[in-house]
C-alpha positions as CSV (number, residue, x, y, z in Angstrom):
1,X,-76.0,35.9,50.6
2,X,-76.2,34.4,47.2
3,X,-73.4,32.6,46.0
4,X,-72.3,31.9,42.7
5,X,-72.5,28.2,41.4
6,X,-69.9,26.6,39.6
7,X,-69.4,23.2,37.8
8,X,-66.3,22.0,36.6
9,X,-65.8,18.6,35.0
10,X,-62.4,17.2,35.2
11,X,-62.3,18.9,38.9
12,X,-59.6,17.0,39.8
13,X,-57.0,17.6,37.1
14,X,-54.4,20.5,37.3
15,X,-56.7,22.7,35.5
16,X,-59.8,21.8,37.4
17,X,-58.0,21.7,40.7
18,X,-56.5,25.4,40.3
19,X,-59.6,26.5,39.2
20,X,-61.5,25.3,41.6
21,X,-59.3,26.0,44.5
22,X,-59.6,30.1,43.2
23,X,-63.6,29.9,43.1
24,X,-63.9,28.8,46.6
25,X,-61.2,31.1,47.9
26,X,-64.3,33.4,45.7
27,X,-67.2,32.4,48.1
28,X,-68.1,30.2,45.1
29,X,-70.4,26.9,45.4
30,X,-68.2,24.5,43.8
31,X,-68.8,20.8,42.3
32,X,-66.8,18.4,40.2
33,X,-67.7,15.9,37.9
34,X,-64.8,13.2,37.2
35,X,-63.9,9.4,37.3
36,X,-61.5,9.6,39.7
37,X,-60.8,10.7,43.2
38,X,-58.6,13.5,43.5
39,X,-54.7,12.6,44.5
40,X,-54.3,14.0,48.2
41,X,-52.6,17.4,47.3
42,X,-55.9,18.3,45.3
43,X,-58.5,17.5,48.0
44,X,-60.2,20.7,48.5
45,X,-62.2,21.1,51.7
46,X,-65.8,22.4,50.6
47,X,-65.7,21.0,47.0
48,X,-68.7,19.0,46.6
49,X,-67.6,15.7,44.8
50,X,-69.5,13.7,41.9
51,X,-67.7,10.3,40.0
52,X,-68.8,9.3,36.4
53,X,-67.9,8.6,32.8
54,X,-69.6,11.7,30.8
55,X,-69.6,9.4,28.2
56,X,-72.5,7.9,29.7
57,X,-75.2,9.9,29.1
58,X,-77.8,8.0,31.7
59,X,-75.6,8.3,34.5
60,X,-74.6,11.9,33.1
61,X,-78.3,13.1,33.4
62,X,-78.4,12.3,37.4
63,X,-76.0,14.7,38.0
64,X,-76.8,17.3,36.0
65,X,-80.4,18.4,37.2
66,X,-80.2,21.8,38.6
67,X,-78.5,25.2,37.1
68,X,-75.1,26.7,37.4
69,X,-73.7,29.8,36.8
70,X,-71.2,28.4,35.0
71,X,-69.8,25.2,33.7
72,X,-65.8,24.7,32.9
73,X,-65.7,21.3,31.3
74,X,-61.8,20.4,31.5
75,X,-62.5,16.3,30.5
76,X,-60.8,13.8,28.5
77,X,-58.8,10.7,28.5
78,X,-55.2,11.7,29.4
79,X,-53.7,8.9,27.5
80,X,-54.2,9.9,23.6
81,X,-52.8,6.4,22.5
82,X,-56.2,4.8,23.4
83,X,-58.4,6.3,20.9
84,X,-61.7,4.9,21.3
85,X,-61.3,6.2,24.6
86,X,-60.1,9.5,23.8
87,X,-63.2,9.9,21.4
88,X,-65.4,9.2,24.1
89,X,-64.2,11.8,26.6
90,X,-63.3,14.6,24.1
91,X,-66.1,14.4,21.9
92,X,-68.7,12.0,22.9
93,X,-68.4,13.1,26.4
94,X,-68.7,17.2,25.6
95,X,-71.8,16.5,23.4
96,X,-73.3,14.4,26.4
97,X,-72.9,17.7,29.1
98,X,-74.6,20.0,26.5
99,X,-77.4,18.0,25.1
100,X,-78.5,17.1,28.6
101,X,-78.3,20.9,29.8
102,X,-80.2,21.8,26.5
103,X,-83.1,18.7,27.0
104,X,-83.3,20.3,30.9
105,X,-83.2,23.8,29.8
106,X,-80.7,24.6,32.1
107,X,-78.3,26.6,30.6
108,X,-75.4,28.4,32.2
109,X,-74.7,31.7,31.9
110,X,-71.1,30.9,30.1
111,X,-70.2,27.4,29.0
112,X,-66.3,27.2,29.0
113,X,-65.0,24.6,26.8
114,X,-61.3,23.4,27.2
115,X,-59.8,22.9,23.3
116,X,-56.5,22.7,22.3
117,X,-53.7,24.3,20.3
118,X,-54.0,21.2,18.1
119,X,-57.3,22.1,17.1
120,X,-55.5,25.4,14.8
121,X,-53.7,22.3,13.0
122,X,-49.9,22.9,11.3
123,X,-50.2,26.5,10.5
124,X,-47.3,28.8,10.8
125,X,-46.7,30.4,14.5
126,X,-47.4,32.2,15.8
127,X,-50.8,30.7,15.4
128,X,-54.1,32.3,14.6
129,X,-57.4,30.7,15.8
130,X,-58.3,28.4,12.6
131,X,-62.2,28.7,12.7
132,X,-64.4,25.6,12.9
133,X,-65.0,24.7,9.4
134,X,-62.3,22.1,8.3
135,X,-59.9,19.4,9.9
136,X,-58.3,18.2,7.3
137,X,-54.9,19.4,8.9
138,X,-55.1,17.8,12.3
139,X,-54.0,14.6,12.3
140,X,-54.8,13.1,15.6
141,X,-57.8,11.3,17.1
142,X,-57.2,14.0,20.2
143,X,-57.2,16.8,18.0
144,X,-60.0,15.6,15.5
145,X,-62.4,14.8,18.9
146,X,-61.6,18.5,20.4
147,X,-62.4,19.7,17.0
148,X,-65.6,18.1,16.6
149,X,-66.8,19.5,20.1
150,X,-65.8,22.6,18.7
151,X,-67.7,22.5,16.4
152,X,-70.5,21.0,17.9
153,X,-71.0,23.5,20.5
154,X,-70.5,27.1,17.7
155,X,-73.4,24.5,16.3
156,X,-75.6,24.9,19.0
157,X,-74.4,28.0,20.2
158,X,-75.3,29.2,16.3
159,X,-78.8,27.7,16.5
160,X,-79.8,27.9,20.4
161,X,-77.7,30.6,21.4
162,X,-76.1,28.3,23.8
163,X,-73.6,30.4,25.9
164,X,-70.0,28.5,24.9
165,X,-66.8,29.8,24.8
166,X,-63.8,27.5,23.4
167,X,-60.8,28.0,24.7
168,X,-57.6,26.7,22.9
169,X,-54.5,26.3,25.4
170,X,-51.4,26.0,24.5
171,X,-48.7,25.1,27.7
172,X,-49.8,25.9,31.1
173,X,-47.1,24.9,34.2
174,X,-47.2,25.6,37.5
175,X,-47.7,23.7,40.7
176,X,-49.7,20.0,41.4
177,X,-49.2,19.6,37.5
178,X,-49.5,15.6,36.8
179,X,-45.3,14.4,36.9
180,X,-45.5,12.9,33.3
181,X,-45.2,16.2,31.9
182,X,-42.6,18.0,30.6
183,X,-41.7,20.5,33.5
184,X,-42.6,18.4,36.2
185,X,-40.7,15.8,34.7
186,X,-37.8,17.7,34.2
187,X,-37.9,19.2,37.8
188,X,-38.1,15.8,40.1
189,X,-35.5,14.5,37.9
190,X,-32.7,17.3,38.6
191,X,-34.0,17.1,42.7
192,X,-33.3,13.6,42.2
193,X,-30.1,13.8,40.1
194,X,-31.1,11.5,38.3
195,X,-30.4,10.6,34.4
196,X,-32.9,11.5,32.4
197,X,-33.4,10.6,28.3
198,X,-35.0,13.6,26.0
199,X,-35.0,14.8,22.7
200,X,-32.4,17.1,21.4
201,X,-34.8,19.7,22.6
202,X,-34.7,21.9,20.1
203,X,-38.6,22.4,19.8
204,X,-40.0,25.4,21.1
205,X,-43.2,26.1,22.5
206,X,-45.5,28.4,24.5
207,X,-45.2,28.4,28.1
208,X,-48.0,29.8,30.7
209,X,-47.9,30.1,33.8
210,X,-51.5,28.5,36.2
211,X,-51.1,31.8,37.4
212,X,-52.4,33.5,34.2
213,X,-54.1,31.4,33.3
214,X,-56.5,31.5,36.4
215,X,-56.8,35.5,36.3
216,X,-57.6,34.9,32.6
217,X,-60.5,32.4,33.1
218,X,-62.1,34.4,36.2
219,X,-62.1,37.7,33.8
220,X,-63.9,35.6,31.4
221,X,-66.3,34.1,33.5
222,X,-67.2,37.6,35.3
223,X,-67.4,39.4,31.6
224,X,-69.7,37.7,30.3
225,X,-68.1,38.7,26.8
226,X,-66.9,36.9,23.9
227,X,-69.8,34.2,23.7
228,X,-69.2,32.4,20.7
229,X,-66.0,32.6,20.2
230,X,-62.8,30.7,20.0
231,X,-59.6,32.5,21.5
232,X,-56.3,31.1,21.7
233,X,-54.4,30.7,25.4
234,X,-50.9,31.4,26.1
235,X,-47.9,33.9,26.2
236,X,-47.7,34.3,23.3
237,X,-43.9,34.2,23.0
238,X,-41.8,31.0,21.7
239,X,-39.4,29.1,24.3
240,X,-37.2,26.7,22.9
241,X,-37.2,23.5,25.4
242,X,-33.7,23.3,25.9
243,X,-33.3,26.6,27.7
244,X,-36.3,25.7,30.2
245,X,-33.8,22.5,31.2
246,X,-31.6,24.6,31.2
247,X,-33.1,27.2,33.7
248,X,-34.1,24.3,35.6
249,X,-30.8,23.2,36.1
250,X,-29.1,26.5,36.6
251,X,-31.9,27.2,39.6
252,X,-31.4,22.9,41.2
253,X,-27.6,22.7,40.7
254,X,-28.3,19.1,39.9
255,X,-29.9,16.6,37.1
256,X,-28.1,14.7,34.3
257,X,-30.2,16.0,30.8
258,X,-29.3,13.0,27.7
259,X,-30.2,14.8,25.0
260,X,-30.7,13.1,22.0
261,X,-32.1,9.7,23.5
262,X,-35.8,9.9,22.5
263,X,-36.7,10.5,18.3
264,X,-39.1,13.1,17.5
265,X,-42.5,12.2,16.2
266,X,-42.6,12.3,12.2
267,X,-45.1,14.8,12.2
268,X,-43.8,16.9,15.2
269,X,-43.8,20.5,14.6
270,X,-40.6,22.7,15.7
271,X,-41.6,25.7,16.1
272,X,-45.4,26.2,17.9
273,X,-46.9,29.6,19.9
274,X,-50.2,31.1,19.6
275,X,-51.2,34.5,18.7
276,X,-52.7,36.0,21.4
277,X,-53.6,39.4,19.9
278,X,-57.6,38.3,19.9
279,X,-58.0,37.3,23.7
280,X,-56.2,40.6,25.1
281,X,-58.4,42.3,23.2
282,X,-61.3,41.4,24.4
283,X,-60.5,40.6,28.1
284,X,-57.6,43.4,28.1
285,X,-55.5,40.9,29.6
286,X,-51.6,40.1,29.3
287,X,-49.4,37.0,30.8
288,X,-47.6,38.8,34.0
289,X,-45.4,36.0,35.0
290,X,-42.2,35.2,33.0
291,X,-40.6,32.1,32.6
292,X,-37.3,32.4,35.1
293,X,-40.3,33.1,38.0
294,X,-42.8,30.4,36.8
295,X,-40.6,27.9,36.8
296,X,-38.9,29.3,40.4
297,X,-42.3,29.4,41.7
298,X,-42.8,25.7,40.3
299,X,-39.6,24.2,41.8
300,X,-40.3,25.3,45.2
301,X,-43.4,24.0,45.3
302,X,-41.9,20.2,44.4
303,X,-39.3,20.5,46.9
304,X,-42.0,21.0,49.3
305,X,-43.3,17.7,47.9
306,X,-40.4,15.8,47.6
């Protein structure tokens, strides 16, 4: 029996691991392309390893020398302070994957690239997709290398109908998600009962569940709809930060919040959720999970942990 072949680069990150974890529960062939070694919780037996920088293109082109169904490219340097290395894996490192697949002729049937919400820049929410023409708006090296792969890839997908599909997440949670982030890093502190310093909190944001996220990438995959497009991930609705520590708390019993502690960023933006009108249209899809039973779901998976 045939199976389907994917590739996913950044295989062993959150995204990558979930992903991959639902494509061989699939009957899916399944490889990853990454620097490092997967932490212990996100070895998956029958996922076929690879280790490299993708933005080196010589060692690059070893790996990729035979054709998959699809490619999920989910790389980039996780700290955004160190910009020359953030360049390299966001934009540098994108460009590498495609112009090697396009030089082999091996191209997939859908290319999924990972952008971000930053990529729409500091327009009013709930955001729209802000087409790849101009960056004037996003200030960051992050955003600015996401943007240019954009850009890159409606270039080629323009000109050599190369199969991408850019999609621009906003907050996905859930399970194995790296500690440093805000959920996780709000959970193992309450287990702990520990203090813990924050902002006032008063931000709000779009929360998804992995969940959702998952069904929404396999319909996408299997539709082989939307080619050349950019669509905007998330609920959709706005979530203001202090009432997921709140949640958190109310569900724990324990955890010791000091608001107030940690400035927020000149140029942060209070207010920030996508418009997600364009992406249920075209995969007739809608988030399932709401935010009291993500974040149960995600607690009782640390305590299992801890």
């Amino acid at each position: 029996m045939y199976k389907k072949k994917l590739l996913i680069f950044g295989g062993t990150g959150f995204l990558g691991f979930h992903t991959a974890k639902k494509a061989l529960q699939n009957g899916w062939e399944v490889s990853s392309v990454s620097k490092n070694k997967p932490l212990p919780q996100r070895y998956l037996k029958g996922m076929k390893y690879h280790f490299c920088d993708i933005s080196k293109k010589k060692k690059l082109e070893k790996i990729l020398n035979k054709k998959f169904n699809y490619i999920v490219n989910y790389s980039g340097y996780v700290d955004h302070s160190k910009k020359k290395l953030t360049y390299l894996s966001h934009y540098i490192g994108c460009k590498n994957i495609v112009d090697i697949l396009i030089k082999k002729n091996i191209f997939p049937e859908i290319f999924i690239q990972i952008g971000s919400s930053i990529e729409n820049g500091k327009t009013k929410s709930p955001q729209k997709e802000i087409a790849v023409k101009k960056s004037k708006r996003i200030l960051s090296v992050y955003g600015k290398s996401k943007f240019k792969a954009s850009k890159y890839l409606i270039n080629k997908f323009n000109k050599l109908n190369f199969p991408s599909i850019i999609l621009r997440p906003y907050l996905i949670y859930g399970p194995n998600q790296e500690p440093n982030r805000f959920i996780p890093y709000v959970i193992k502190s309450c287990i702990k009962n520990k203090e813990f310093k924050l902002s006032k909190c008063t931000q709000f944001r779009d929360f998804l569940y992995i969940d959702d996220y998952i069904d929404l990438l396999f319909k996408i995959l299997k539709s082989k709809i939307g080619i050349g497009e950019i669509f905007n991930i998330g609920s959709g609705k706005p979530t203001q930060l202090k009432q997921i520590i709140t949640l958190i708390r109310n569900i724990i019993q324990k955890g010791k919040p000091n608001f107030g502690k940690v400035k927020l960023r000149k140029d942060e933006i209070l207010k920030m959720y996508a418009n997600i009108n364009k992406i249920k249209k075209y995969y007739e899809w809608k988030p399932k999970t709401l935010i009291k039973s993500g974040i149960d779901k995600t607690i009782r998976s640390y305590n299992k942990e801890l």
